[in-house]
C-alpha positions in Angstrom: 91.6 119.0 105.1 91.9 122.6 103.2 93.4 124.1 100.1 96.4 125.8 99.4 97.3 128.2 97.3 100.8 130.3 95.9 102.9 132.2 93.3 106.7 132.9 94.4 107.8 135.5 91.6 111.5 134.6 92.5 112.7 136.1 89.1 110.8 139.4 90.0 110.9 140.5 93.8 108.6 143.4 92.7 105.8 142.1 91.6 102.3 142.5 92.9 99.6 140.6 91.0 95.5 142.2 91.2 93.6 141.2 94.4 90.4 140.3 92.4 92.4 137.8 90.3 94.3 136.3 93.9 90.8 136.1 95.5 89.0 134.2 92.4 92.2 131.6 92.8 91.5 130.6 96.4 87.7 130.5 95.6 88.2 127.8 92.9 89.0 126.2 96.2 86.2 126.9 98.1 84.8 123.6 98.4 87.9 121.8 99.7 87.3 124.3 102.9 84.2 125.9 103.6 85.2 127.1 107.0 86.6 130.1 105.9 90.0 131.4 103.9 93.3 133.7 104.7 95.8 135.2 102.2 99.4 136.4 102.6 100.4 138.7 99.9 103.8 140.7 99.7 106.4 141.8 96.9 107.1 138.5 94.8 105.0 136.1 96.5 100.9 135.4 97.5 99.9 132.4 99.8 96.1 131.4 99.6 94.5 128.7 102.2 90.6 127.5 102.6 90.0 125.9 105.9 88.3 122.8 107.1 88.1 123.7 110.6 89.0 119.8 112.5 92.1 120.5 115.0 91.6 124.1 117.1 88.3 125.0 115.5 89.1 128.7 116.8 90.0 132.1 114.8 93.6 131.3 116.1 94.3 128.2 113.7 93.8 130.3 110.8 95.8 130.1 107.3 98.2 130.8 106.2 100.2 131.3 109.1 103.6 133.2 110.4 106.6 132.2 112.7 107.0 134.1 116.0 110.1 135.7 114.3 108.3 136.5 111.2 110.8 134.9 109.0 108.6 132.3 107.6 104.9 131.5 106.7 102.9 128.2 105.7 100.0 127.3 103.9 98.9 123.6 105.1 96.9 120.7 103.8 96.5 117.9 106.0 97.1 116.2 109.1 100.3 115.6 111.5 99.3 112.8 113.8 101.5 112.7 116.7 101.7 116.4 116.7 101.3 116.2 120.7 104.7 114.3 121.3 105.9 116.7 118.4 104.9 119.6 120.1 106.4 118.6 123.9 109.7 118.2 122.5 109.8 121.7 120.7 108.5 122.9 123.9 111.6 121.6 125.6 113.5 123.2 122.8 111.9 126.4 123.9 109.2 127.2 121.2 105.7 128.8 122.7 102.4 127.7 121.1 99.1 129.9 120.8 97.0 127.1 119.0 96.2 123.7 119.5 96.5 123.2 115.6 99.1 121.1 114.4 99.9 123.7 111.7 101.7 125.2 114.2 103.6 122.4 115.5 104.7 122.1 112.2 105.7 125.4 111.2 107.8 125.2 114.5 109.3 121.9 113.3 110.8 123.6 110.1 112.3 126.8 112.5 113.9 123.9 114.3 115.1 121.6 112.1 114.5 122.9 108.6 114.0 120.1 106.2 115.0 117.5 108.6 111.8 117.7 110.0 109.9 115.7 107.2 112.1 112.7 108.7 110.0 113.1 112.1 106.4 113.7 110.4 103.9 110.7 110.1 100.8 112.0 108.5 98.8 113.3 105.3 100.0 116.5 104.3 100.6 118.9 101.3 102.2 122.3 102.3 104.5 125.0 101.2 106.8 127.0 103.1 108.6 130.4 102.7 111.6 131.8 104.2 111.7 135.1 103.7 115.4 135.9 104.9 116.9 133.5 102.0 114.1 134.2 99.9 113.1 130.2 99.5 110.4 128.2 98.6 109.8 124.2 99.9 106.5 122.8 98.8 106.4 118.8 100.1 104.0 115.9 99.8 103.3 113.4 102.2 104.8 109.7 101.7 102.0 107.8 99.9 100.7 110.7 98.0 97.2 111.3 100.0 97.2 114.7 99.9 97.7 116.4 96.6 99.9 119.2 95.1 100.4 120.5 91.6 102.8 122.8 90.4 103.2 125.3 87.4 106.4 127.1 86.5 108.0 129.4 83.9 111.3 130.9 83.6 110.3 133.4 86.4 107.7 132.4 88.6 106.3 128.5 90.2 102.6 128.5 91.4 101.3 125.6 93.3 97.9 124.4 94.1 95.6 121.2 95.7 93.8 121.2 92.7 95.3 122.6 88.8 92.7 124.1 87.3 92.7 126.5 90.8 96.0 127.6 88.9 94.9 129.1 85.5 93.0 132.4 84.8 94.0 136.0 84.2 97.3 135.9 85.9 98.4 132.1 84.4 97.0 131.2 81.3 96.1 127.3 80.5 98.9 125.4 79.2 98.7 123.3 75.9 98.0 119.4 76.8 101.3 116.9 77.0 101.2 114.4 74.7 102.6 111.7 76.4 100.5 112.6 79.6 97.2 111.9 77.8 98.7 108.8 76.0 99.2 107.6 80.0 95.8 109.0 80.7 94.1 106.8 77.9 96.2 103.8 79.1 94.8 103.6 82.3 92.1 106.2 83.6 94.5 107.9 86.0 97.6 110.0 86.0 100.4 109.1 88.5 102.2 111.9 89.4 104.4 113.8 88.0 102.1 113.4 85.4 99.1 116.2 84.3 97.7 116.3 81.1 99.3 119.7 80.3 102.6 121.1 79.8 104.7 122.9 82.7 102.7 121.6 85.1 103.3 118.8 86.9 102.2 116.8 90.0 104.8 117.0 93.5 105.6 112.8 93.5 105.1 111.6 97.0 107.5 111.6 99.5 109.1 114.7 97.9 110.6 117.9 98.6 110.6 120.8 95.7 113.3 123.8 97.1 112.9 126.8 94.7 115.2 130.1 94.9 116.2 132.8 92.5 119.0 131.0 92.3 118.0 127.3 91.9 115.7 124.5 91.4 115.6 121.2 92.9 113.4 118.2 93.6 114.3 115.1 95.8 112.8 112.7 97.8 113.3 112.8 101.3 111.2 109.5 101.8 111.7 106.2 99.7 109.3 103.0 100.8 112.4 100.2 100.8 112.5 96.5 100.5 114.9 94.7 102.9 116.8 92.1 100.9 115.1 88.9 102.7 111.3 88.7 104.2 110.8 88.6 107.9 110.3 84.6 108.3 106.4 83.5 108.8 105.2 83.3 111.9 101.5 83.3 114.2 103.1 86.6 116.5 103.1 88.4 113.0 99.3 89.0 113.6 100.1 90.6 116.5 102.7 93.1 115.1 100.3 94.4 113.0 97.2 94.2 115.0 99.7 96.7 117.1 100.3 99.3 114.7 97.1 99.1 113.3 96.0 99.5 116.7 98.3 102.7 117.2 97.7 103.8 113.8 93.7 104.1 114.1 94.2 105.4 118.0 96.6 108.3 116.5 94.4 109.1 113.8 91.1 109.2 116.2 92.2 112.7 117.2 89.6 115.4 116.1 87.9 118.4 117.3 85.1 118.1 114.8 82.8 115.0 114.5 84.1 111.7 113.0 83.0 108.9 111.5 83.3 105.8 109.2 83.3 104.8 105.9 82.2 100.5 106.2 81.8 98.5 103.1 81.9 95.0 104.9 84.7 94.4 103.3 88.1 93.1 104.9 90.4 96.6 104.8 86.9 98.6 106.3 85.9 96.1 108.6 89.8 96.1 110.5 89.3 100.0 110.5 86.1 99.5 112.4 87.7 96.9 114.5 90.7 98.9 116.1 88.5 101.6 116.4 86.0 99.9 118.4 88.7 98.8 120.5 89.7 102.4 121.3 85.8 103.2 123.3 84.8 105.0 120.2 81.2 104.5 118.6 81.6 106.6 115.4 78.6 105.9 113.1 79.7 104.2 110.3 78.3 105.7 106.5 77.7 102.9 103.5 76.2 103.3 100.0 74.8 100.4 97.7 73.4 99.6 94.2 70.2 98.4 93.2 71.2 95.4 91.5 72.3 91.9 92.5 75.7 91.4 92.5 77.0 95.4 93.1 75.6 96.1 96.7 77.2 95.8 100.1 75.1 97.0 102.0 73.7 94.1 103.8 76.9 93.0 104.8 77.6 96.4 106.1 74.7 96.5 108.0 75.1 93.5 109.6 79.1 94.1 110.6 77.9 97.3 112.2 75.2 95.6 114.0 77.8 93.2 115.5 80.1 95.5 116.5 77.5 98.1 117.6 77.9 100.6 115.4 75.1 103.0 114.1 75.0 102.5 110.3 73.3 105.6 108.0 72.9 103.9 104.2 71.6 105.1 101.0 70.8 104.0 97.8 72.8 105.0 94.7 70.8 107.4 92.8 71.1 107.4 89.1 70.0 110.9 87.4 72.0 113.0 84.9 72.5 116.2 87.7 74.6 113.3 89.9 76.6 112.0 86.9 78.0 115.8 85.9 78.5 117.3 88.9 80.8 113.9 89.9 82.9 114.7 86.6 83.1 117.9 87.6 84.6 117.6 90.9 87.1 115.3 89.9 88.4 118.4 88.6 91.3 116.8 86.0 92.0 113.3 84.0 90.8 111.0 86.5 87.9 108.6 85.4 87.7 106.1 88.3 84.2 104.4 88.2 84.0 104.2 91.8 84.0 108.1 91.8 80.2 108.1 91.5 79.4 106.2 94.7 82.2 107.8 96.7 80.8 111.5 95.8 77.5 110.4 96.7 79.2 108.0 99.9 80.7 111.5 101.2 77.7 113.7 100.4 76.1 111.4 102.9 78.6 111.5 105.6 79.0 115.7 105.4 75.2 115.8 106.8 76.4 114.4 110.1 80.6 114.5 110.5 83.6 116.8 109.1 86.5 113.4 109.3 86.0 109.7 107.9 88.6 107.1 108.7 88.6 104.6 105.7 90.3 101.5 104.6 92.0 102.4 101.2 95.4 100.2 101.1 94.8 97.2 102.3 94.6 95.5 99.1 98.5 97.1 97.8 99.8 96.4 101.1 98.4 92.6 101.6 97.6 91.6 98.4 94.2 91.3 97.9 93.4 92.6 94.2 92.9 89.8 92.3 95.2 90.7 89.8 97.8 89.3 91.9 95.8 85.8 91.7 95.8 86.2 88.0 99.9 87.3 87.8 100.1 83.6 89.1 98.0 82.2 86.1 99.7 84.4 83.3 102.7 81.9 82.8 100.7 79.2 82.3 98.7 81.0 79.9 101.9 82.0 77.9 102.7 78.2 77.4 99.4 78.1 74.7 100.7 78.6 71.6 100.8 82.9 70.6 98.9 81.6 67.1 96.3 79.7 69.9 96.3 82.6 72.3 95.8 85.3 69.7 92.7 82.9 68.4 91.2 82.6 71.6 91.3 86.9 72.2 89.9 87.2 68.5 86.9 84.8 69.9 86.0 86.5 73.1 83.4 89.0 71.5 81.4 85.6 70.6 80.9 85.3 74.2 78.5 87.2 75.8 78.8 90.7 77.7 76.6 89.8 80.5 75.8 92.6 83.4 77.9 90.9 86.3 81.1 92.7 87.9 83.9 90.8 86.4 82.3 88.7 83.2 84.0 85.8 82.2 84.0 87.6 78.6 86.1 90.5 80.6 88.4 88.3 82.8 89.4 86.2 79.7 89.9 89.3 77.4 92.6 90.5 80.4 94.1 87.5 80.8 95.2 86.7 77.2 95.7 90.0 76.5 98.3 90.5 80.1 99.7 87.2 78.6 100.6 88.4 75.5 102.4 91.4 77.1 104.9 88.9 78.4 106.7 88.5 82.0 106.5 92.0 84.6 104.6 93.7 82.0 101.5 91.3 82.3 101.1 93.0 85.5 100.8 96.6 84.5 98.6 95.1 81.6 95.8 94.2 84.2 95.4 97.8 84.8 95.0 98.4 81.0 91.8 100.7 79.9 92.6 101.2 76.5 94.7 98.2 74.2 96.5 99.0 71.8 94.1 97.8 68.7 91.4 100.6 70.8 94.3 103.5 70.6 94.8 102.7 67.1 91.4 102.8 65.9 90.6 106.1 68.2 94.1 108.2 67.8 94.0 111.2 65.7 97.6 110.4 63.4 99.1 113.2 64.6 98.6 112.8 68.1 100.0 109.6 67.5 103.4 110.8 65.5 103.9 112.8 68.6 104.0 109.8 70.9 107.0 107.6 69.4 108.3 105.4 72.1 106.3 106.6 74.8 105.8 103.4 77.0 103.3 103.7 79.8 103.2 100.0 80.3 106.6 100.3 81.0 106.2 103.3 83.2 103.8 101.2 85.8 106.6 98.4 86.1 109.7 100.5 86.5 109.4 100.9 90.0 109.6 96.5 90.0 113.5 97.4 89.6 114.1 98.3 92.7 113.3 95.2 94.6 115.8 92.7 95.6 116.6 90.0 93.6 115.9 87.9 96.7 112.4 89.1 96.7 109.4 87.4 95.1 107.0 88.6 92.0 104.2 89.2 93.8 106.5 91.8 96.3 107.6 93.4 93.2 103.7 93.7 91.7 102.5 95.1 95.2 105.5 98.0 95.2 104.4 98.4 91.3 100.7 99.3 92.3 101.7 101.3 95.4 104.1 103.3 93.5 101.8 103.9 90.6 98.4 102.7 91.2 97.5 103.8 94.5 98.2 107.6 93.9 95.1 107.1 91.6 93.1 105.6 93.9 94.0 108.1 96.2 93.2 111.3 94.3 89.7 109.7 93.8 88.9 109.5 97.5 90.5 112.8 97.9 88.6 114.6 95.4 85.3 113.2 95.7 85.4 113.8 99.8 86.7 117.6 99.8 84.2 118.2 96.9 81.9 118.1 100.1 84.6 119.9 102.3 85.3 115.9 104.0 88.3 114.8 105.6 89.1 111.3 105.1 92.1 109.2 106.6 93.4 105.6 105.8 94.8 104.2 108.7 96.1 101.1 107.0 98.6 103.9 105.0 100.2 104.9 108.3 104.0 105.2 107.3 105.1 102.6 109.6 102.6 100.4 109.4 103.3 100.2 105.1 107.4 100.0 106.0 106.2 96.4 108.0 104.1 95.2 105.3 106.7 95.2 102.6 108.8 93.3 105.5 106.2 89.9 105.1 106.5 87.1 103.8 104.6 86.3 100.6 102.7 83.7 103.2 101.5 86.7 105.6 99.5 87.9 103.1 98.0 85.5 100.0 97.4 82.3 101.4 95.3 79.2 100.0 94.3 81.1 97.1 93.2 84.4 99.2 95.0 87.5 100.3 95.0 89.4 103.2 96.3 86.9 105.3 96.7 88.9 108.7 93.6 90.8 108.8 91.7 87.3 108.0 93.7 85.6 111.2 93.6 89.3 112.9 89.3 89.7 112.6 89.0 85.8 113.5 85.9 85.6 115.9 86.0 89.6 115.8 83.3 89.7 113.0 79.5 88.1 112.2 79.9 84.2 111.3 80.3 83.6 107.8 81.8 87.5 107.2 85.7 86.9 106.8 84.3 84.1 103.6 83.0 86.5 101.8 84.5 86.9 98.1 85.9 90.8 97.5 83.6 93.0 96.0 85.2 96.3 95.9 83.3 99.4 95.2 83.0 99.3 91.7 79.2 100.0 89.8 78.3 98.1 86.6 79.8 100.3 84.0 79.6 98.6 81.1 75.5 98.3 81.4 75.8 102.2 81.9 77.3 102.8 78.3 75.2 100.0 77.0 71.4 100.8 78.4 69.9 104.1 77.3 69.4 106.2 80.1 71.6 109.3 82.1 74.5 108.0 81.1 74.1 107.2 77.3 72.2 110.9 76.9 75.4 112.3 78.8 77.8 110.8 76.5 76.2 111.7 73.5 76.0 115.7 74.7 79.8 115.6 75.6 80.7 113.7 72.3 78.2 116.2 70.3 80.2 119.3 71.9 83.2 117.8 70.9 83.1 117.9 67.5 82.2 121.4 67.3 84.7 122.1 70.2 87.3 119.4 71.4 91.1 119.4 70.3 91.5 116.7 67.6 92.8 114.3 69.9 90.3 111.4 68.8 88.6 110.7 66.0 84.9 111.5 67.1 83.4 109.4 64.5 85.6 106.8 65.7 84.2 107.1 69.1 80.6 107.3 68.0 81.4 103.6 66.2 83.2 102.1 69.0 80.4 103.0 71.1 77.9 101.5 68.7 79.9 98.4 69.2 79.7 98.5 72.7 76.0 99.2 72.6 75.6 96.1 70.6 77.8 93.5 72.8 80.6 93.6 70.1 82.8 95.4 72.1 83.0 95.8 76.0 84.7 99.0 76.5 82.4 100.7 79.8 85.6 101.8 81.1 87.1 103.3 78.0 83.7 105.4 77.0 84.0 106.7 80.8 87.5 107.7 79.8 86.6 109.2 76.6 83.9 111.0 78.4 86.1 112.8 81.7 88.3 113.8 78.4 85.6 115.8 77.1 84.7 117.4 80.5 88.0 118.0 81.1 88.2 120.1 78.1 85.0 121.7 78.7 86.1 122.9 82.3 89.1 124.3 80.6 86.9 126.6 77.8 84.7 128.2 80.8 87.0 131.3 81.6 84.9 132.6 83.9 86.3 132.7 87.4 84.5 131.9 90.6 82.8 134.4 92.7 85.6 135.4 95.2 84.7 134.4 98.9 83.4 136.5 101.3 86.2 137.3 103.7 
């Protein structure tokens, strides 16, 4: 992957902006590609890129880049599978290629077609595109929202960037915080886009097109993920159609001219990845991390699925210091506080010592329903026959229980269920995903913060997306397109941000574009069946995996947070610098002797709010990465 980098001035043609001040922009950058950087600067308009050199590693497929007819230039994020069948029929058209980067393929694509090329692109991709005869600016994201893009706009200029703080400095000053942005933020941990943190900047929403010209301003989508009316009926050859496309996806995505590899967790979504690639000749070694402590490590079972299917495995423990907990808040860079962060940073630290691409298996659980929140959306009707005086008893007794150390306590899957219960039909859903309750906000909110908010309704944001499904289709159809719409973004940006902080490409076969159009065509039985999901890839790895694997209960990647907050140690001494430096620093946002007590409570088993402190804790960073004004060293050219 790279980073890209721009400022169109289409309200002043003229204007030049100081070279130091472009250079320090793309080096905030730096890390997302280390193998080198190109700038395009002219009269109104400067185009940044950072490389990570993986298709044509030659001078040739350098960034950004300029049509044959000089009319138009790109900067590129990402990757264009299929650019080969792509390329042949341009050639036929009578476009010449230079490179064997697909950058060019699809800079050739837009001479061609314009913006009817994003209907024939299957890929991961960010990129923005100038034409300098109508003086026009198209940025576009990718259809699932893999690759990233922010943008920033006043009444004469837009900037874009892979990563927003890139964005601010001498020549864009940091915007004030959104108030309804944070009050998502401290909802769930994560900011689906357009959402920031900060006002006039915004995130592209996947599957969009932004056209910007002196003379207008308009967003659309050219892609929209649709469910048909009525489910494709069940039926055994179902396995096959998606073995197939997985099959074609994981062959397509194989395609690199730098060394790949695997991310394998042993669980289902990794293993299938592993599968379909072994089934292509390849022998990629396969990269795991694992915790210390019963309960929270995989690596066994990774180790023993790579043995089976012949894989060299490279492993490493977790490390716990303070240096590894900051520098993972740092990379993620804006409000993001995903506690699988920590092991992915160190997962693709340990990959970057021996490959430049990963192929992982982020999706599988939105696309075949194997979060267990789904199993719960099935309980949370019965629970709302109990009385709401019984039900509102039973939450008020769940700090009696106790807040032991395992992944999902019975103390925390109770608390969630009552509470998703109480939120009442389609909402209960997007109440699974809830960080912060209400009762936390109020006790944490500074009241002004709070009068700014009025109906602001992030639970209802997650569920909006449920609209748009059929009426013919069922609840759990509607909860998967909720989570893909909303929640996967999230998980997205993790992967991405923690992988390019070590200048790592990763792809997600199971997120190939046609591949997710076939899986909201199933039948609620193709996917949870007999109390499990993931139906196909269970019936799909039969007998293609070691005895006993495909039983396994889902683990997920997820570290035992709550002990973190609870345990002195790197954590606890982290926390207490960021909250110190908040009170002498911080907006009021919170009330930081509310957050001292709310972590006393947690400390003492009265509360059990790991994920919320973590929150409360990427906040403060987040702040503190704003107050540092001093850019990075520009990059040697």
């Amino acid at each position: 992957m790279c980073g890209i980098i721009g400022i169109f001035a289409h309200g002043d043609p003229s204007r030049i902006w100081p070279t130091a001040d472009l250079d320090a922009m793309i080096a905030a950058l730096g890390h997302r590609g280390p193998d080198g950087w190109g700038k395009q600067v002219e009269p109104g308009l400067f185009f940044g890129h950072t490389r990570l050199a993986v298709l044509d590693l030659s001078p040739a497929g350098r960034q950004p880049m300029i049509s044959p007819d000089q009319r138009h230039l790109i900067t590129f994020n990402g990757e264009i599978y299929r650019f080969q069948e792509l390329r042949r029929t341009l050639e036929q058209r009578g476009h010449r290629f230079t490179t064997q980067a697909d950058t060019e393929v699809l800079l050739a694509a837009w001479v061609e077609w314009g913006e009817a090329c994003l209907d024939r692109l299957n890929g991961i991709f960010a990129f923005a595109i100038y034409d300098r005869q109508e003086r026009t600016l198209f940025l576009a994201r990718d259809h699932l929202g893999v690759k990233p893009l922010f943008y920033w706009q006043d009444a004469d200029s837009i900037a874009f960037a892979s990563e927003p703080l890139a964005l601010f400095g001498p020549i864009i000053p940091l915007p004030k915080p959104h108030a309804p942005d944070l009050d998502t933020f401290f909802t769930y941990n994560y900011l689906p886009a357009p959402a920031t943190g900060l006002q006039n900047l915004r995130q592209l929403p996947p599957g969009h097109l932004l056209t910007i010209s002196p003379r207008s301003f308009r967003l659309r989508p050219y892609w929209q993920l649709e469910c048909p009316d009525s489910p494709l009926p069940w039926r055994a050859d179902l396995v096959e159609q998606f073995q197939e496309r997985l099959q074609r996806s994981v062959q397509d995505q194989l395609i690199s001219d730098a060394p790949l590899g695997l991310f394998l967790s042993g669980g289902l979504d990794s293993t299938a990845v592993a599968v379909a690639t072994r089934k292509t000749g390849h022998h990629p070694t396969a990269f795991t991390l694992g915790f210390d402590q019963p309960g929270f490590d995989e690596r066994p079972a990774a180790r023993e699925c790579a043995h089976f299917l012949n894989l060299e495995m490279a492993s490493r423990p977790f490390v716990w210091n303070e240096l590894q907990i900051q520098q993972t808040l740092d990379d993620m860079r804006e409000l993001l506080a995903d506690a699988s962060c920590f092991p992915m940073w160190q997962l693709a630290r340990l990959a970057r010592e021996r490959v430049t691409v990963v192929l992982a298996g982020d999706g599988g659980d939105e696309l075949l329903a194997g979060y267990d929140t789904y199993k719960a959306g099935a309980w949370t009707p019965w629970v709302r026959r109990i009385p709401a005086p019984l039900r509102r008893a039973m939450l008020a007794l769940t700090p009696l229980l106790p807040a032991d150390r395992s992944r999902y306590s019975p103390r925390l899957v109770l608390e969630r269920l009552l509470t998703a219960a109480e939120a009442g039909p389609e909402r209960d859903h997007a109440s699974f995903r809830r960080i912060f309750p209400d009762a936390l906000k109020a006790r944490l909110y500074e009241p002004e913060w709070r009068d700014q908010l009025h109906d602001h309704d992030p639970i209802g944001d997650y569920i909006r997306p449920m609209a748009r499904i059929p009426a013919g289709r069922s609840g759990l159809t509607a909860r998967q397109f909720a989570d893909l719409n909303h929640f996967l973004p999230g998980v997205l940006a993790k992967v991405d941000r923690m992988s390019m902080a070590h200048g790592l490409e990763v792809r997600v076969p199971l997120l190939d574009r046609e591949l997710v159009e076939f899986c909201f065509r199933l039948p609620d039985e193709a996917k949870r069946f007999q109390g499990q999901g993931k139906r196909l890839l269970r019936e799909m790895l039969a007998g293609e995996t070691p005895p006993g694997h495909l039983r396994r209960p889902k683990a997920g990647f997820l570290p035992p947070v709550d002990g973190w907050f609870r345990a002195p140690g790197p954590m606890s001494r982290i926390f207490q610098d960021h909250l110190d430096w908040a009170r002498h620093h911080a907006n009021g946002w919170l009330r930081w002797e509310a957050v001292e007590q709310v972590w006393t409570e947690h400390r003492q088993g009265r509360l059990n709010i790991g994920f919320a402190l973590l929150g409360i804790l990427q906040f403060i960073n987040w702040q503190k990465q704003q107050s540092r004004t001093t850019p990075p060293h520009p990059p040697a050219a």
